[in-house]
C-alpha positions as CSV (number, residue, x, y, z in Angstrom):
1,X,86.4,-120.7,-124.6
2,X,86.3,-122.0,-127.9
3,X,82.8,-120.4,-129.0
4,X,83.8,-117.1,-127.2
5,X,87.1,-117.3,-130.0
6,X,84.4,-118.1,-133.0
7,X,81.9,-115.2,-131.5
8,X,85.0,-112.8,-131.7
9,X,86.9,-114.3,-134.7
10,X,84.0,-114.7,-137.2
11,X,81.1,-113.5,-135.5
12,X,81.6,-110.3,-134.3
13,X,83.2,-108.9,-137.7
14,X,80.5,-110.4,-139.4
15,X,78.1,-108.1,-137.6
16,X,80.1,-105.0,-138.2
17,X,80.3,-105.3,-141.6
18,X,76.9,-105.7,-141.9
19,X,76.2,-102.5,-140.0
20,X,78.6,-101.1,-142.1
21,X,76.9,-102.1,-145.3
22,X,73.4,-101.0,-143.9
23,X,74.7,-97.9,-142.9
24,X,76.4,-97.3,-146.3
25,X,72.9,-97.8,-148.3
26,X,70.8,-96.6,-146.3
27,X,72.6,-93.7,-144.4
28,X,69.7,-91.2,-145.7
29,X,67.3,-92.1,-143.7
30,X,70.1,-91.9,-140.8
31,X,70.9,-88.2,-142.2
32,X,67.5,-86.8,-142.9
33,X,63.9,-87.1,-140.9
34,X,61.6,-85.2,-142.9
35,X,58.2,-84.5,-142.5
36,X,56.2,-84.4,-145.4
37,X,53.0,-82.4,-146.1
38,X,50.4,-82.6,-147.9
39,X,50.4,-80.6,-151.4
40,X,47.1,-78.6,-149.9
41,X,48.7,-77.8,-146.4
42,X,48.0,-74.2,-145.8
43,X,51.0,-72.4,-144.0
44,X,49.8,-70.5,-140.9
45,X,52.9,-67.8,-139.7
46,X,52.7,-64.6,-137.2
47,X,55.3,-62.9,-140.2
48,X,53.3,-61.8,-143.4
49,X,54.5,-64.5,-146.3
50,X,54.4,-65.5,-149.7
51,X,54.6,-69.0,-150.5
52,X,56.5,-69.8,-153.7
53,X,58.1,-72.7,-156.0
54,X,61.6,-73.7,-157.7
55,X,61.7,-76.2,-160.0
56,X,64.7,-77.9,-160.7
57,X,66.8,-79.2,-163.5
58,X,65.3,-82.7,-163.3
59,X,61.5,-81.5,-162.7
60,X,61.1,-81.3,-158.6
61,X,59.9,-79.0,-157.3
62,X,61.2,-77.3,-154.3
63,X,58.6,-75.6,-151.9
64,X,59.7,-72.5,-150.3
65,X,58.4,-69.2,-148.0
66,X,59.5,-66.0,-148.4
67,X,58.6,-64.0,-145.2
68,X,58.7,-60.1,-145.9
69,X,59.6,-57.5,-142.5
70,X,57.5,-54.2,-142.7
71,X,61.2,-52.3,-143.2
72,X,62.7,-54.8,-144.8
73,X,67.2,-53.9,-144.9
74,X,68.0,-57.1,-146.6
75,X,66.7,-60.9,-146.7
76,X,68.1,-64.0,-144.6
77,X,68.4,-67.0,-147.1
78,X,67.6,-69.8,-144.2
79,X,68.7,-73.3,-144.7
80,X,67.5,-75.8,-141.6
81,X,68.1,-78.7,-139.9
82,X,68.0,-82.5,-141.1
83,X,64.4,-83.0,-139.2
84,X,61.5,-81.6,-140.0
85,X,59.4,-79.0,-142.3
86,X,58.7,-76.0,-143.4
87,X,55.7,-75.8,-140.8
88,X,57.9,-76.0,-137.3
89,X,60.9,-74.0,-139.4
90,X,58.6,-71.3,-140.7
91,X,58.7,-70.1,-137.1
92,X,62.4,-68.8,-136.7
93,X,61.5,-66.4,-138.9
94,X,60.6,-64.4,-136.3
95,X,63.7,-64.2,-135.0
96,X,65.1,-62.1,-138.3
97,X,62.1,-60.4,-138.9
98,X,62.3,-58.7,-136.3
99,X,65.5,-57.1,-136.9
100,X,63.9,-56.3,-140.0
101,X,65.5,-58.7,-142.8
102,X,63.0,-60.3,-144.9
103,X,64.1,-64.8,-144.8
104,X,63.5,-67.0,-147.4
105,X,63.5,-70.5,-146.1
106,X,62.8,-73.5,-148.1
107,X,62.4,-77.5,-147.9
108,X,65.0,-79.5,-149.2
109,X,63.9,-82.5,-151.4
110,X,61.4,-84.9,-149.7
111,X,60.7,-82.8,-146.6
112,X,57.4,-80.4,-146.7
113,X,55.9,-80.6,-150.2
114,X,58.9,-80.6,-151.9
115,X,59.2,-83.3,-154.2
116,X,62.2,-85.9,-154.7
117,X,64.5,-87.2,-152.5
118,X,68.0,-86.1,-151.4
119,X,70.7,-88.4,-153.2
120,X,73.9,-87.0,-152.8
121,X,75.8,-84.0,-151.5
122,X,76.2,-82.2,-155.0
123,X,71.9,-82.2,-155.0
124,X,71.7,-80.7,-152.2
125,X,74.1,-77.6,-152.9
126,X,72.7,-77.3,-156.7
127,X,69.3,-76.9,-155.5
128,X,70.4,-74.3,-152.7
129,X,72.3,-72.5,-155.5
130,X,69.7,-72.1,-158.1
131,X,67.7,-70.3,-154.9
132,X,70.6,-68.0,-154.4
133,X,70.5,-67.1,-158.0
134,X,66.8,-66.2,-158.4
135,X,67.0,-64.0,-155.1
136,X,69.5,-62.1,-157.1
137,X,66.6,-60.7,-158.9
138,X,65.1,-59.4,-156.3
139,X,67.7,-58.4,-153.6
140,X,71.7,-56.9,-154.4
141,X,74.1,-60.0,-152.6
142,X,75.8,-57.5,-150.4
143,X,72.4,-57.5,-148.8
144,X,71.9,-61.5,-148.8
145,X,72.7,-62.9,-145.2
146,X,73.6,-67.1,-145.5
147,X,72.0,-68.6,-142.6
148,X,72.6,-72.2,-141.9
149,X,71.4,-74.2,-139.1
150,X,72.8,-77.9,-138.1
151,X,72.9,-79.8,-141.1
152,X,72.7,-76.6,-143.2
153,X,75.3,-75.4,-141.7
154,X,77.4,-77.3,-144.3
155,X,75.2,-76.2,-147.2
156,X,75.6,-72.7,-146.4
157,X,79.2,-72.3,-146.0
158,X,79.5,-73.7,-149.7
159,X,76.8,-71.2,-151.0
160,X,79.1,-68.9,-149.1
161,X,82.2,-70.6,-150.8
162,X,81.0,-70.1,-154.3
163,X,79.2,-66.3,-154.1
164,X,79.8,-63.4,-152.0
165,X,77.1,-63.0,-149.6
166,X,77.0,-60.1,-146.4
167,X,77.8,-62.8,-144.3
168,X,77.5,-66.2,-143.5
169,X,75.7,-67.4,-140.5
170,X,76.3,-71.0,-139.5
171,X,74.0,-72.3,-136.0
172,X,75.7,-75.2,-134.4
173,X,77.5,-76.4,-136.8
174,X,79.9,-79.1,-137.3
175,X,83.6,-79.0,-138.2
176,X,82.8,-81.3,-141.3
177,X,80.4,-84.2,-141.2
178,X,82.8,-86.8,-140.6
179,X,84.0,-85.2,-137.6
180,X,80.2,-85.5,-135.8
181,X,79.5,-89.2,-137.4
182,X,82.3,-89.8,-135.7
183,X,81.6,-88.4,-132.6
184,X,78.2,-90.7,-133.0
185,X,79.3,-93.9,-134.5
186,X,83.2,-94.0,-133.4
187,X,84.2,-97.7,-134.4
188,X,83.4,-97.1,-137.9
189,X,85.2,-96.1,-141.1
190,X,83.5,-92.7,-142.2
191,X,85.3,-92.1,-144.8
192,X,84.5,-94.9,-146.6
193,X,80.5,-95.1,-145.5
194,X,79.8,-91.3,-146.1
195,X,78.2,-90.0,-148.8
196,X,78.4,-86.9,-147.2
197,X,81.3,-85.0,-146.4
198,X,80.4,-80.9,-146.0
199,X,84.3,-80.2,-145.4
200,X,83.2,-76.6,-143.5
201,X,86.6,-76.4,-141.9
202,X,88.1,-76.2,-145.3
203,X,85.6,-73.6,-146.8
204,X,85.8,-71.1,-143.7
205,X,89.6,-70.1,-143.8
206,X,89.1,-69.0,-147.6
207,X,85.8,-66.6,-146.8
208,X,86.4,-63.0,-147.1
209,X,82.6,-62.1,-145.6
210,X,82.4,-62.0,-141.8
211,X,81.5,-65.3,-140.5
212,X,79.4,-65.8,-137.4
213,X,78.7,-69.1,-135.2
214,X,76.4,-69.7,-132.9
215,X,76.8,-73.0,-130.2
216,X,75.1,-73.5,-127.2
217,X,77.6,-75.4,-124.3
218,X,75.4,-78.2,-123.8
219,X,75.0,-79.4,-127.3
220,X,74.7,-83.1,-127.5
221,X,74.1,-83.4,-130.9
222,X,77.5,-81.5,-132.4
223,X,80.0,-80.7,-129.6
224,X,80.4,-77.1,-128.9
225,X,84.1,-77.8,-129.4
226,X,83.5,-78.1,-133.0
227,X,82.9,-74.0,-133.0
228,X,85.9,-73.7,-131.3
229,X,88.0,-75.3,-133.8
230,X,86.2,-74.1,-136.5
231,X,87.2,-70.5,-134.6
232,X,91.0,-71.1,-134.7
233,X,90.7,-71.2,-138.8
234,X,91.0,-67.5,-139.8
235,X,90.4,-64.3,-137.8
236,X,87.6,-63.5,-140.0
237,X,85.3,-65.7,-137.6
238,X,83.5,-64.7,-134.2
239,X,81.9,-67.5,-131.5
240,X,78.6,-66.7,-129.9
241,X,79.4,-68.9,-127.0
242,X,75.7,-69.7,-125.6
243,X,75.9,-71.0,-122.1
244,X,73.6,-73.9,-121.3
245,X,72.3,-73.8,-124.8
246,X,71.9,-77.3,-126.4
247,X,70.9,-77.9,-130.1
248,X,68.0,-76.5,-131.1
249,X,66.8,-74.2,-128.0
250,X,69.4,-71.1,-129.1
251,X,66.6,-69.0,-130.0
252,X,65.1,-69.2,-126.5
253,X,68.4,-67.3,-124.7
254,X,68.5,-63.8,-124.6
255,X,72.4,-64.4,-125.5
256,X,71.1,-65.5,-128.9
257,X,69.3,-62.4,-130.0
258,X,71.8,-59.9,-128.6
259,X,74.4,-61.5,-130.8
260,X,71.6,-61.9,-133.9
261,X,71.0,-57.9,-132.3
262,X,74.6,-57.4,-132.9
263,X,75.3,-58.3,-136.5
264,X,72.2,-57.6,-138.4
């Protein structure tokens, strides 16, 4: 009886604190799962592409693709998942192609050939930012469509937040980050271990642009029932309820590409 006091007492707090700590230092390589590629990787795509670079304030450089539809009505700025490259990503294109919107999809920093690594929140809407801005060049922003998928989802709603976009697009997406790092790790204090925080449900009430989401039932990654609270914010947003769609198999239901169908 007496160790089973010290295991719970002393020992058992020490361990969670140490989680704690590891989780706090290293939470990146929790967040992200890149997969890098080689600087002479050759892109191989059904959509006809150009393959382009950004380079950033500090001197990284960020790889991108812009894929270009035969009748092109506007261009889908695409930003993925936390897993990954350019090389499985490249393939959604399809998807907006087809409804013929050009996408420019890049690599955040350290997946793909992009150089650097991901440090904070701020980094990771910057870089997305100084993309937005060049397309301007190129494209008017009432024919830019925000895409975000999973982790982007959080990145695009802030590009959203500070431009004026068509619309804004988010793919599963998560009421904020602490609300699905909770629904993973729930005995632990997020607020104080995040670095991360992509407070969606605080950027979607204040969008004038139609906002669309897209959550398959079965999602085990981020709970369909954070759509449907992020739904309740502001009328302004519409639920593309896919049923027996999990997290990254939306593009395989037919229910998928009528609703794509629908809004594009």
């Amino acid at each position: 009886m007496y160790k089973v006091l010290i295991y719970i007492v002393i020992i058992l707090p020490a361990v969670l604190v140490g989680i704690g700590i590891a989780l706090y230092l290293f939470q990146e390589k929790l967040v992200f799962s890149p997969d890098k590629l080689s600087p002479k990787f050759k892109f191989n795509f059904e959509c006809e592409f150009d393959e382009l670079s950004y380079t950033t304030d500090d001197g990284n450089v960020i790889n991108a693709i812009h894929f270009k539809a035969p009748n092109s009505k506007g261009i889908v700025f695409y930003q993925h998942g936390n897993a990954g490259s350019l090389e499985t990503w490249g393939e959604r294109s399809v998807d907006f192609v087809t409804e013929n919107y050009d996408v420019l999809m890049y690599d955040y920093r350290g997946f793909g050939k992009s150089t650097g690594s991901i440090k904070n929140e701020k980094m990771l809407y910057n870089d997305a930012l100084m993309i937005y801005k060049k397309l301007l060049y190129d494209y008017k922003e009432r024919d830019i469509v925000v895409y975000g998928m999973s982790l982007g989802t959080g990145i695009a709603a802030k590009l959203a937040y500070d431009n004026n976009p068509k619309m804004l697009v988010l793919e599963t997406p998560y009421f904020n980050f602490n609300d699905v790092a909770k629904y993973h790790y729930p005995y632990f204090p997020h607020y104080i271990l995040l670095h991360y925080q992509f407070k969606t449900n605080k950027l979607l009430p204040t969008l004038s642009m139609p906002v669309y989401l897209f959550h398959g039932t079965e999602d085990e990654t981020v709970p369909y029932n954070s759509s449907e609270r992020l739904l309740a914010l502001s009328d302004n947003i519409t639920l593309f309820t896919i049923n027996d769609g999990s997290h990254n198999n939306l593009n395989t239901f037919h229910d998928y590409h009528d609703g794509l169908k629908k809004i594009l």
